[in-house]
DOTIVO-181532 format. One line per field, with one value per residue (C-alpha): residue number from 1; z, y, x. Coordinates in steps of 0.25 Angstrom, whole numbers, plus 2048, in hexadecimal, padded with zeros to 3 digits. Last residue first. Example, Ala and Ser with C-alpha at 12.3 -4.5 7.8 and 13.67 -1.06 7.14 Angstrom:
BEGIN
n = [2|1]
c3 = [81D|81F]
c2 = [7FC|7EE]
c1 = [837|831]
This chain:
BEGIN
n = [344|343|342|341|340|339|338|337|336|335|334|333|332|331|330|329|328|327|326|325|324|323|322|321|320|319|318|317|316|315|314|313|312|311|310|309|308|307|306|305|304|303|302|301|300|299|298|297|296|295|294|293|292|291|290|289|288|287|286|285|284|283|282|281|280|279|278|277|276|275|274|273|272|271|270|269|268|267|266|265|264|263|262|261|260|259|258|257|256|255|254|253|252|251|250|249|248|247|246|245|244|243|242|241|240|239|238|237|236|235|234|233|232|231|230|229|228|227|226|225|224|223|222|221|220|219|218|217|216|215|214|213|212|211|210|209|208|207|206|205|204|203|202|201|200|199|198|197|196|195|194|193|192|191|190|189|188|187|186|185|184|183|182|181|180|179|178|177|176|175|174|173|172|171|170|169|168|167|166|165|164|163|162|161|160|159|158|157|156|155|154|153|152|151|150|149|148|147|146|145|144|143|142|141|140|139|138|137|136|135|134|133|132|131|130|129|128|127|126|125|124|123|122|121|120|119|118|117|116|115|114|113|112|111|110|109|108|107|106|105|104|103|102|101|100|99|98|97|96|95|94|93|92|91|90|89|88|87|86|85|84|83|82|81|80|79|78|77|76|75|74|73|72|71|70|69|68|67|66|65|64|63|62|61|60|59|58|57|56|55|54|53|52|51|50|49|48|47|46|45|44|43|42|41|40|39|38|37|36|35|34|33|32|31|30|29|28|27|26|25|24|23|22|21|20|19|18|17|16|15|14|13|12|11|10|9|8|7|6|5|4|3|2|1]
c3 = [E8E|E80|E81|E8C|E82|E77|E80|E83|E77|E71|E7D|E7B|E6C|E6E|E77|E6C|E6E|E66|E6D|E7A|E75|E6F|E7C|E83|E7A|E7B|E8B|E89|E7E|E87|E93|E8A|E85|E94|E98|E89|E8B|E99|EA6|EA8|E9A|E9E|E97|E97|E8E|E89|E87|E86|E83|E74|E73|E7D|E87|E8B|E96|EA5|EAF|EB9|EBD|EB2|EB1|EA8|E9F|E99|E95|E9A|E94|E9A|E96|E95|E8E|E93|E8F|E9A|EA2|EA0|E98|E91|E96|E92|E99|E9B|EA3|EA3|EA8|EA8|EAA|EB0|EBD|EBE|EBB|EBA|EB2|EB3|EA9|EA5|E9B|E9A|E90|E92|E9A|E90|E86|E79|E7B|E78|E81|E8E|E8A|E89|E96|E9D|E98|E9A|EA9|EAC|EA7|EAF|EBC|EBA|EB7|EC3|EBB|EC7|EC1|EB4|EBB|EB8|EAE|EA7|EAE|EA6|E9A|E97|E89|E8E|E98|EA5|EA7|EB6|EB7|EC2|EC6|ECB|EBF|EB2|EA9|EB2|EBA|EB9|EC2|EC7|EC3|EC4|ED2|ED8|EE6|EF1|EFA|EF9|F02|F0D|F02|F01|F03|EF6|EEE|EF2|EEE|EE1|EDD|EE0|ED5|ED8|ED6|EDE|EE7|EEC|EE4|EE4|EF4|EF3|EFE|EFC|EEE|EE9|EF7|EF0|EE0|EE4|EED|EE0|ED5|ED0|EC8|ECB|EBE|EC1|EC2|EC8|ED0|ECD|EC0|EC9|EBF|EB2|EB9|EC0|EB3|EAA|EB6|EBB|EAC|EAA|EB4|EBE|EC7|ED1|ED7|ED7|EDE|ED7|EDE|EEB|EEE|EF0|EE2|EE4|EF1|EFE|F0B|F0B|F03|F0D|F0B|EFD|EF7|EF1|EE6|EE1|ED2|ED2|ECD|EDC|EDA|ECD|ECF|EC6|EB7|EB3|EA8|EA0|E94|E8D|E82|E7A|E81|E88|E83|E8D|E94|EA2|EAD|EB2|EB4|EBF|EBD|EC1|EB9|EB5|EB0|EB4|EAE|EA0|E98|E93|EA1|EA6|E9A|E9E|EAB|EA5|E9B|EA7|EAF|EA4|E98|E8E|E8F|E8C|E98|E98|E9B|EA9|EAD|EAD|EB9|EBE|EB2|EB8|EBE|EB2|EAB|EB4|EBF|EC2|ECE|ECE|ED5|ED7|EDA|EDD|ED9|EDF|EE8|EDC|EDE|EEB|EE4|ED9|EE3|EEA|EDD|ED8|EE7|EE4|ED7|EDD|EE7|EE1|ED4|EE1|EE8|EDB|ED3|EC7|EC7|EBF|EC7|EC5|EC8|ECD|ECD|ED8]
c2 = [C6B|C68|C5C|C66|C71|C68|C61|C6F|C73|C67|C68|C77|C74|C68|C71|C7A|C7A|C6D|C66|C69|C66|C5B|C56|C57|C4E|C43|C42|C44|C39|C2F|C32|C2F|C22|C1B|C1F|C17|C0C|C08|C04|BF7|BF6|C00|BFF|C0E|C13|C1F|C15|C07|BFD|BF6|BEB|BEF|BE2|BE5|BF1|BED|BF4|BFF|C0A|C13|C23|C27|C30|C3E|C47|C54|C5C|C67|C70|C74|C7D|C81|C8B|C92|C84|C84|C76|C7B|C75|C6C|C69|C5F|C5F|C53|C52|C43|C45|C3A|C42|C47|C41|C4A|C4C|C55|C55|C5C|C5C|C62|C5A|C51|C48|C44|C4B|C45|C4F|C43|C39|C43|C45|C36|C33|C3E|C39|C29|C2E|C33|C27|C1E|C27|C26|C16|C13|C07|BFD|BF2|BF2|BED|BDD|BDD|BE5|BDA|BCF|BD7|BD8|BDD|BED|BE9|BF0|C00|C02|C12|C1A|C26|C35|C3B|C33|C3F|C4A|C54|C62|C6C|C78|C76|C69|C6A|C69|C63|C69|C67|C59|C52|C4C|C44|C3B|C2F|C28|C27|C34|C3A|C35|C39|C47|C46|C4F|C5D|C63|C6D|C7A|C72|C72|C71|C63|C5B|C5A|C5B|C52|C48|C4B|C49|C3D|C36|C3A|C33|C3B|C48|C58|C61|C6F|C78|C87|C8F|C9D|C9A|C90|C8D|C8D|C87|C7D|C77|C77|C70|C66|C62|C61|C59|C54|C5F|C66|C76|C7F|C8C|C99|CA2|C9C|C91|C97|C92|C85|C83|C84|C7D|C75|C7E|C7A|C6B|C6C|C6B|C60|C65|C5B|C57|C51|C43|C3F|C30|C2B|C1C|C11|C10|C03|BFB|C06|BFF|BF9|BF2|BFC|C07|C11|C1F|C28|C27|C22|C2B|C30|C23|C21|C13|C04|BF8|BEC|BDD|BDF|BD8|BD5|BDC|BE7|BEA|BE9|BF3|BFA|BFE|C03|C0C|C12|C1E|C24|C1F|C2D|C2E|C3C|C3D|C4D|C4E|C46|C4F|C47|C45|C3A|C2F|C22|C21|C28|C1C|C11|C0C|BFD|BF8|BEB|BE7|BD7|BD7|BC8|BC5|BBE|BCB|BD2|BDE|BE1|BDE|BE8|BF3|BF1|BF2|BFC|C04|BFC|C04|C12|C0F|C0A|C15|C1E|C17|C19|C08|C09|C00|BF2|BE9|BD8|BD3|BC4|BB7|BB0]
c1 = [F7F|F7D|F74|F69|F69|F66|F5B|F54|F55|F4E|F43|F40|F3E|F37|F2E|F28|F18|F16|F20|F18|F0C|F10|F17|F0A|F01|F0D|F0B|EFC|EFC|F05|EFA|EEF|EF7|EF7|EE9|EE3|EEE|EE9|EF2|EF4|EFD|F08|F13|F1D|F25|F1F|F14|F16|F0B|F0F|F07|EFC|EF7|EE9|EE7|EE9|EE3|EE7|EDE|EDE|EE1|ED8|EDF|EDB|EE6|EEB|EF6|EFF|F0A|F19|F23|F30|F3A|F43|F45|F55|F54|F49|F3D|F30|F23|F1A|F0C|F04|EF3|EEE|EDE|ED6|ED3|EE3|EEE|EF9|F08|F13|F1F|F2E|F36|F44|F4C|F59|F50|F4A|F3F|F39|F2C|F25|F2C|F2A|F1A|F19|F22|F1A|F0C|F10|F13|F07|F00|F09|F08|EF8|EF9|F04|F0B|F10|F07|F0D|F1B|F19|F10|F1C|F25|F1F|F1B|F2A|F28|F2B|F38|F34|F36|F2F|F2C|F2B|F25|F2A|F2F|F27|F2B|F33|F2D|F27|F2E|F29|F1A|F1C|F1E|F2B|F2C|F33|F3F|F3E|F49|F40|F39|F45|F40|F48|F38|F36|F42|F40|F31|F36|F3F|F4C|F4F|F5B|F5E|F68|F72|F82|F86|F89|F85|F75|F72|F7D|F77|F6B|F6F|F74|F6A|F60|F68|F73|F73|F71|F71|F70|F66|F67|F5C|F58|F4E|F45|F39|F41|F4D|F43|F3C|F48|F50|F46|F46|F54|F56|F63|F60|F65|F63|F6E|F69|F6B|F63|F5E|F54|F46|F40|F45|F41|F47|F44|F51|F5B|F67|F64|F65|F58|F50|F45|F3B|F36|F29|F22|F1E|F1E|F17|F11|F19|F19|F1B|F20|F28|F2E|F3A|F3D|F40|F47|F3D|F36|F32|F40|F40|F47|F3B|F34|F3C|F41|F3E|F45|F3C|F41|F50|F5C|F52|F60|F55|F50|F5E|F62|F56|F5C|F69|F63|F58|F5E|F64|F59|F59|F67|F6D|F76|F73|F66|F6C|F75|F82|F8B|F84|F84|F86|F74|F71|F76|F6F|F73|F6E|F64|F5D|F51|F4C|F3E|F36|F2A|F1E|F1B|F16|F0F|F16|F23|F1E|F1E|F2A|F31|F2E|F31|F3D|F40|F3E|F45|F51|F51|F51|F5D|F65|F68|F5F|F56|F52|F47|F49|F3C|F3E|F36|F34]
């Protein structure tokens, strides 16, 4: 029996999150066997750093790719959040998997249960290990405090929990859910609070791009509306050149063949920030398979099933967006806002 060897990181959610991958494609194919295996990654090590600060592009992702590269594993699972907009050679996205709730979510110390952040007292500390969440918030919530909280999500709990340091924390609404801890969410930020990240809430599949084989293989897991949703924020994300050492910030739609994407920019302490809204038409497909293209990938991504004509009007929306912000002065806000974040 031939067997799938499936790369992870080793945190409980990167867990889940991979063997609810995994789960799906053994019911696809119950001629093959899954074999997973769990590896830290940098930003695994590196705890006492905020992440804008560590200045790597692929934290949770070098080590994992190396496997890839080194044909130790044929296809690693990650949040799609956490893979840059444009990948090493050699490599590609090969699946784009059903988007989870894409918000962020407040959890509250035990003894501010029932609060919210508008009603938590003066000067509360509230954690955070991002900059965008923390542009965003400060400018909406000037009374509460930021600070950098890090660790993979039991930590940054129990950090919450035991010591006395933070009134809240900001985590992924899409990660509480998939670790059964709904009962935590004090409340869900809308994107009129809090936009979210590139890609938050789905995942993504990175597979080796000329390994045909196992694209074939994952191609089946692409969502299409979550694919093309996902291709606008990446493309938007890649054109403004933003990381995570930038604040940037994105909500997307489908609605009634119309793809509608909001993208903003911050300074780091949210007093300037600039954002608007594009529609493009798209017909979402149902899945077929387009010929063979020789050079597929968008904004990293393979998708051959879905067509070329939805997949590039979603890259153009995303592109069309970052113009207009660029043109309207947010590389400025942007620089400042990484030369700020380098010298801190």
């Amino acid at each position: 029996m031939r067997v799938i060897r499936v790369g992870t990181r080793k945190s409980q959610l990167a867990r889940i999150q991979t063997d609810s991958v995994v789960a799906t494609l053994k019911a696809l194919y119950p001629g093959l066997q899954f074999e997973i295996i769990a590896m830290s990654t940098t930003g695994d090590k590196i705890l006492d750093t905020a992440l804008s600060k560590i200045g790597e592009k692929s934290l949770f992702t070098k080590e994992l790719e190396h496997a890839l590269e080194r044909n130790e594993v044929d296809l690693v699972v990650h949040s799609l959040k956490d893979l840059p907009t444009v990948l090493p050679p050699g490599f590609t996205i090969g699946a784009v998997c059903k988007r989870e709730c894409p918000y962020d979510a407040v959890v509250f110390h035990p003894k501010f249960v029932g609060k919210t952040l508008e009603t938590l007292p003066e000067k509360s500390v509230v954690g955070t290990s991002s900059l965008r969440r923390a542009a965003q918030l400060q400018r909406k919530f000037p009374h509460l405090e930021f600070k950098s909280i890090r660790g993979n999500l039991n930590t940054r709990l129990r950090k919450l929990d035991e010591l006395q340091e933070f009134s809240a924390i900001i985590l992924a609404a899409a990660g509480l859910q998939r670790m059964g801890w709904q009962n935590r969410v004090g409340q869900i930020l809308h994107p009129e609070e809090c936009m979210y990240a590139v890609g938050q809430g789905a995942l993504g599949v990175e597979v080796r791009a000329k390994d045909q084989d196992i694209l074939d293989l994952v191609g089946v897991l692409h969502d299409p509306e979550t694919l093309l949703r996902c291709i606008a924020e990446r493309a938007f994300l890649r054109h403004l050149e933003g990381g995570c050492s930038v604040p940037v910030a994105v909500h997307t739609a489908m609605k009634d063949g119309q793809l509608y994407l909001t993208g903003g920019v911050w300074s780091l302490n949210g007093a300037e920030s600039m954002q608007e809204t594009m529609q493009a038409t798209i017909h979402v497909p149902a899945q077929h398979e387009d010929g063979p293209e020789d050079d597929p990938q968008l904004v990293g991504i393979t998708a051959r099933n879905i067509p070329r004509e939805a997949q590039l009007a979603a890259e153009n929306l995303g592109i069309s967006l970052a113009t207009l912000l660029l043109n309207k002065g947010a590389k400025n806000i942007l620089d400042v806002a990484r030369q700020l974040n380098d010298a801190h």
